[in-house]
DSSP file (Angstrom, degrees, kcal/mol; ACC not computed):
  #  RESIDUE AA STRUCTURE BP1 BP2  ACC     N-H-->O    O-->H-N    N-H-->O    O-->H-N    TCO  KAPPA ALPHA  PHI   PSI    X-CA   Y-CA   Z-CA
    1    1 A X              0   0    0      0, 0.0     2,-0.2     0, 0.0     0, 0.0   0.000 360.0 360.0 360.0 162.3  -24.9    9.3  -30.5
    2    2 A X    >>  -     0   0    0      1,-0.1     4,-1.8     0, 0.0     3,-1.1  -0.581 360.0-107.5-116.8-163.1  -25.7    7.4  -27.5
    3    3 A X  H 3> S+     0   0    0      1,-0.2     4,-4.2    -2,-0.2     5,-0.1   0.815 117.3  56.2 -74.5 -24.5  -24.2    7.7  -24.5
    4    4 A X  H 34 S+     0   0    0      2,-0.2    -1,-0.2     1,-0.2     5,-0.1   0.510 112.2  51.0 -80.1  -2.6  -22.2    4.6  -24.4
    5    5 A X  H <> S+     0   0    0     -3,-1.1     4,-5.4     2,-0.2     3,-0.3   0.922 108.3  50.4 -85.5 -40.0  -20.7    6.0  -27.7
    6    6 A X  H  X S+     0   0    0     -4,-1.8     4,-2.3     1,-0.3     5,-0.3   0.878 108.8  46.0 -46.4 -62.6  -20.0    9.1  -26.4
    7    7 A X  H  X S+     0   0    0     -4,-4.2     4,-0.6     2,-0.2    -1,-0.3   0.611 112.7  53.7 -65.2  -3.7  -18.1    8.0  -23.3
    8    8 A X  H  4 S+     0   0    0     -3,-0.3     4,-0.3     2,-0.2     5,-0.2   0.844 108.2  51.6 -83.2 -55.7  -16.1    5.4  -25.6
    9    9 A X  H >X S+     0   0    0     -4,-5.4     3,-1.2     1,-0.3     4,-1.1   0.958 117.1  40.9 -61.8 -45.0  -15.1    8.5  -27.9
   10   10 A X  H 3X S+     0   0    0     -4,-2.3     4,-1.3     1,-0.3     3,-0.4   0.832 109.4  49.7 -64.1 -41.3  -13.9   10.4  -24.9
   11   11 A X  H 3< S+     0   0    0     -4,-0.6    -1,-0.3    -5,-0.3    -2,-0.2   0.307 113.0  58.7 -82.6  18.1  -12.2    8.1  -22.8
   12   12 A X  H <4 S+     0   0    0     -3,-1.2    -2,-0.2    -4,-0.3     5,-0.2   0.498 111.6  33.6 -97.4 -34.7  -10.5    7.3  -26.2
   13   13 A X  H  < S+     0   0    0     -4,-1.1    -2,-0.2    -3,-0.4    -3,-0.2   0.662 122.0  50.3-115.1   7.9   -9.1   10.7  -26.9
   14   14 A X  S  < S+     0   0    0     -4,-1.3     2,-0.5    -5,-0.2    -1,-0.2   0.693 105.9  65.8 -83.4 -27.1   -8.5   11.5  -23.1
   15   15 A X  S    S-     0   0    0     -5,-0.2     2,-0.4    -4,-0.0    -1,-0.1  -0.891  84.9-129.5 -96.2  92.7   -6.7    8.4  -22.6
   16   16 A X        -     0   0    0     -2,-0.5    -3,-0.1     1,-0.1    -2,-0.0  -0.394  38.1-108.5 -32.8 105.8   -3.0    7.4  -24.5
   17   17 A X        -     0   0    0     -2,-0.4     2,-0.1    -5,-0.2    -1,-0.1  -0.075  39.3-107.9 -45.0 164.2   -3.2    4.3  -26.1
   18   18 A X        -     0   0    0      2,-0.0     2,-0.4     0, 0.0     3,-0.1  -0.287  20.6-121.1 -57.0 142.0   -1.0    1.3  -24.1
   19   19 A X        -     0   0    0      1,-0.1     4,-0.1    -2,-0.1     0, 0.0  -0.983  19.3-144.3 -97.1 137.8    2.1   -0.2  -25.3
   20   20 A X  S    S+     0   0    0     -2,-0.4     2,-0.3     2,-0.1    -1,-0.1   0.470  84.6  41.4 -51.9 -19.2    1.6   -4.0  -25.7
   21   21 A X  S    S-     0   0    0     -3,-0.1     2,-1.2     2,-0.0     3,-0.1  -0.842  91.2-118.5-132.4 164.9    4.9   -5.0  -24.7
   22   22 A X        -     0   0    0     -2,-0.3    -2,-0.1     1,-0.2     0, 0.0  -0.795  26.9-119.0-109.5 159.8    6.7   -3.4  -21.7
   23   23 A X  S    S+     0   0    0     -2,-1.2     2,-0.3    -4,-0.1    -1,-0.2   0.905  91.7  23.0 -39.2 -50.6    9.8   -1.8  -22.8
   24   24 A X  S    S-     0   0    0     -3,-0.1     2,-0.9     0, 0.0     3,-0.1  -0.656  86.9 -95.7-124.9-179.7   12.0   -4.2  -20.4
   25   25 A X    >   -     0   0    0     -2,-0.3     3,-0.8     1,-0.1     4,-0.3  -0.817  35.6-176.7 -99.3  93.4   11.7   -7.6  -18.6
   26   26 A X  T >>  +     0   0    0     -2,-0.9     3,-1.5     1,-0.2     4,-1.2   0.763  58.5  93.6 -42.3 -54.0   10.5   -6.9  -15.2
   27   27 A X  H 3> S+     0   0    0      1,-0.2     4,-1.3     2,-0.2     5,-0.3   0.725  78.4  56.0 -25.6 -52.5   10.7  -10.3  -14.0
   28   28 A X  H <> S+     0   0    0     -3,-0.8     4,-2.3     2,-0.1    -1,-0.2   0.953  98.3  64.4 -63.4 -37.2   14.2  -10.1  -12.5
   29   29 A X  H <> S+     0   0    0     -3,-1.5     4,-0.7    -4,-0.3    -2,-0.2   0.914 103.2  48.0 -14.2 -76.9   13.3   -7.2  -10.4
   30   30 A X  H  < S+     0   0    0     -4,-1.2    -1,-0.2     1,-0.3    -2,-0.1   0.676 112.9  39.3 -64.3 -31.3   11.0   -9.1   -8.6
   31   31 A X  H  < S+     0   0    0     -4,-1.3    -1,-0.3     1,-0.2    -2,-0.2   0.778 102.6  64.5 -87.7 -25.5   12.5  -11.9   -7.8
   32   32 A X  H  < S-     0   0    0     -4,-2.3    -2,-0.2    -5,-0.3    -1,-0.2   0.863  96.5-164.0 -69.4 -17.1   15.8  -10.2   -7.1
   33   33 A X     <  -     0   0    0     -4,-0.7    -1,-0.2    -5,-0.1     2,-0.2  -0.507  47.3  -2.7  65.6-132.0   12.9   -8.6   -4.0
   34   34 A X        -     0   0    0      2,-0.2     4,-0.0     1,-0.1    -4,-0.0  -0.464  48.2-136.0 -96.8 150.5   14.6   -5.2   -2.3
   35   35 A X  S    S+     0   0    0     -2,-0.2     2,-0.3     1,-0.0    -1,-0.1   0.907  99.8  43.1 -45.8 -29.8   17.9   -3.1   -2.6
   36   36 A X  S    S-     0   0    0      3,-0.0    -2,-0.2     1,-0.0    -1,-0.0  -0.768  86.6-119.5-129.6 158.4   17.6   -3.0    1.3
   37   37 A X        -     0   0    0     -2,-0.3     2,-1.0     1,-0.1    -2,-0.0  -0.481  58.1 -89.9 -84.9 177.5   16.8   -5.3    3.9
   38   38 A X        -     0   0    0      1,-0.1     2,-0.2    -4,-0.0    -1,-0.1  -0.617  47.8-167.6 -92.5 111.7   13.3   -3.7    5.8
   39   39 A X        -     0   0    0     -2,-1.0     2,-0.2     1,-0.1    -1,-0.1  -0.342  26.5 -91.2 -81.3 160.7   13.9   -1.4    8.6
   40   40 A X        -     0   0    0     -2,-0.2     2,-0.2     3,-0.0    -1,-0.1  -0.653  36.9-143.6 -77.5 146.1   11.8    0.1   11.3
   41   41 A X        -     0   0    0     -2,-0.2     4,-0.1     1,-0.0     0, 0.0  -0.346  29.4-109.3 -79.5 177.6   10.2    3.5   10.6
   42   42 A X  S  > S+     0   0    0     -2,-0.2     4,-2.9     2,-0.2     3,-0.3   0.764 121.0  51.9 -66.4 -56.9    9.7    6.3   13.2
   43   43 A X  H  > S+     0   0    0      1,-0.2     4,-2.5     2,-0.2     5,-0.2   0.965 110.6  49.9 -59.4 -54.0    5.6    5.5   13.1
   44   44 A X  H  4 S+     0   0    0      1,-0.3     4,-0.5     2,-0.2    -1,-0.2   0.592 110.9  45.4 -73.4 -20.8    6.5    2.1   13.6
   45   45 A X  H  4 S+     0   0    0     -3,-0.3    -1,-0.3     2,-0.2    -2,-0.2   0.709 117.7  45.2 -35.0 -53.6    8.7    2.9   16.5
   46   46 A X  H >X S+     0   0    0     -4,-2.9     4,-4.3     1,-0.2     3,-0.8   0.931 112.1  50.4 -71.4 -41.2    6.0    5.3   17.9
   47   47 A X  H 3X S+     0   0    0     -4,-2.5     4,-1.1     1,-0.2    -1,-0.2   0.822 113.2  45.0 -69.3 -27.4    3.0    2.7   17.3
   48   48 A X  H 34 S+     0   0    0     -4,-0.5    -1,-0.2    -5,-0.2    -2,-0.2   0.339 114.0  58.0 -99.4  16.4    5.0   -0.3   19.2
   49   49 A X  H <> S+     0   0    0     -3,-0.8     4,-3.8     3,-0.1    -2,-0.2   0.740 108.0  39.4 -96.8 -73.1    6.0    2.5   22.1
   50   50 A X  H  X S+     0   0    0     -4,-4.3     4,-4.0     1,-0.2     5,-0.2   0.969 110.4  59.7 -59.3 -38.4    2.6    3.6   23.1
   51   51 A X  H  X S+     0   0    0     -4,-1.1     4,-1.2    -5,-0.2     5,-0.3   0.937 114.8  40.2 -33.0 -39.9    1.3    0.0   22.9
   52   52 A X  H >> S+     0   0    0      1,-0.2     4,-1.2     2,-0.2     3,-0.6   0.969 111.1  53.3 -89.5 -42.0    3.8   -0.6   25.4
   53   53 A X  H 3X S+     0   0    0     -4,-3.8     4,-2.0     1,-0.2     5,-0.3   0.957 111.8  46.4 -39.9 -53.8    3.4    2.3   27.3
   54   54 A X  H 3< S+     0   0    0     -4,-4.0    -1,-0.2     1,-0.3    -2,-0.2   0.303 104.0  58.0-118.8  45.4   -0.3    1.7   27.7
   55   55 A X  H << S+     0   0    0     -4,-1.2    -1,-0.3    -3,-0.6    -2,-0.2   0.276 116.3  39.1 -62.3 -30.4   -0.1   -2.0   28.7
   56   56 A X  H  < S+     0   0    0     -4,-1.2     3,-0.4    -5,-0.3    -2,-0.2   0.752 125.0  39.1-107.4 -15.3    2.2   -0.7   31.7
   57   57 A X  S  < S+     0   0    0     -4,-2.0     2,-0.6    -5,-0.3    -3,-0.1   0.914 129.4  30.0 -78.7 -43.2    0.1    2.5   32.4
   58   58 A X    >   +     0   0    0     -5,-0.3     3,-1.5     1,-0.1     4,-0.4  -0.371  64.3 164.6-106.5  62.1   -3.0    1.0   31.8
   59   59 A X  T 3  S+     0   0    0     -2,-0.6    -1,-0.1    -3,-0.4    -4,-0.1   0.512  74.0  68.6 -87.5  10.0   -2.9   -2.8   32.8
   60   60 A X  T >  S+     0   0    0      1,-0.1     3,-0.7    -3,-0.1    -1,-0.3   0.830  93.3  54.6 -79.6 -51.1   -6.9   -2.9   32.8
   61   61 A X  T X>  +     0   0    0     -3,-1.5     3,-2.7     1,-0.2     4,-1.4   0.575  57.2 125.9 -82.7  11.7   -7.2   -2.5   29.3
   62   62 A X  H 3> S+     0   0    0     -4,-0.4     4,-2.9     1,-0.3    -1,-0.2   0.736  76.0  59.9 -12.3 -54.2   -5.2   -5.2   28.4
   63   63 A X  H <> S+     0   0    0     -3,-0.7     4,-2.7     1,-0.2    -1,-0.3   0.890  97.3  51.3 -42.8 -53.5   -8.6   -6.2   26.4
   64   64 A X  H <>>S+     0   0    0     -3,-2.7     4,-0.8     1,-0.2     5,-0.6   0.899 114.3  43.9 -76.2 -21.5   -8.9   -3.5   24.4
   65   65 A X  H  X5S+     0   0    0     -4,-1.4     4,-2.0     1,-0.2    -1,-0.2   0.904 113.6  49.2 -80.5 -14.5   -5.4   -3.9   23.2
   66   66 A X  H  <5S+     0   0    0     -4,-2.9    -1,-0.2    -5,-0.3    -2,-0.2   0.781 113.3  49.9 -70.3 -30.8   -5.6   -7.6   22.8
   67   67 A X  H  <5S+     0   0    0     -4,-2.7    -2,-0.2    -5,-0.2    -3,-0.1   0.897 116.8  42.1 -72.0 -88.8   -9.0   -6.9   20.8
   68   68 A X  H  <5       0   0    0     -4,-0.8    -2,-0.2     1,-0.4    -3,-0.2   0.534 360.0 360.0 -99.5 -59.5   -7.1   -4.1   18.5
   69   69 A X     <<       0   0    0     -4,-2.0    -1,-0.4    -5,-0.6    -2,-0.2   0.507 360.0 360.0 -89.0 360.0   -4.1   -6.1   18.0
């Protein structure tokens, strides 16, 4: 066997075949978008707090946060 047979037969019997069809119709899902409208996390809290923090601590590096962001 060659190798490319070998890996075929193995990712064949490691592998479940697919279902063709999906069980339901997705499509509304998606358009319907999210249960909930998007809130701020806690990281996203934290990350727009030091930015602001060190814009007023640091008002020399204005650059590097203007580069970053």
């Amino acid at each position: 066997m060659t190798d490319e047979t070998r890996l075929r037969s193995f990712l064949q019997s490691a592998l479940p075949p697919t279902v063709a069809q999906p069980t339901r119709d997705l499509w509304p899902l998606v358009t319907a978008g999210p249960r909930w409208p998007p809130t701020w996390s806690r990281r996203d809290l934290s990350l727009a707090v030091t930015a602001a923090l060190g814009v007023l601590l640091l008002p020399d590096a204005w650059f590097w946060f203007a580069y970053h962001f």
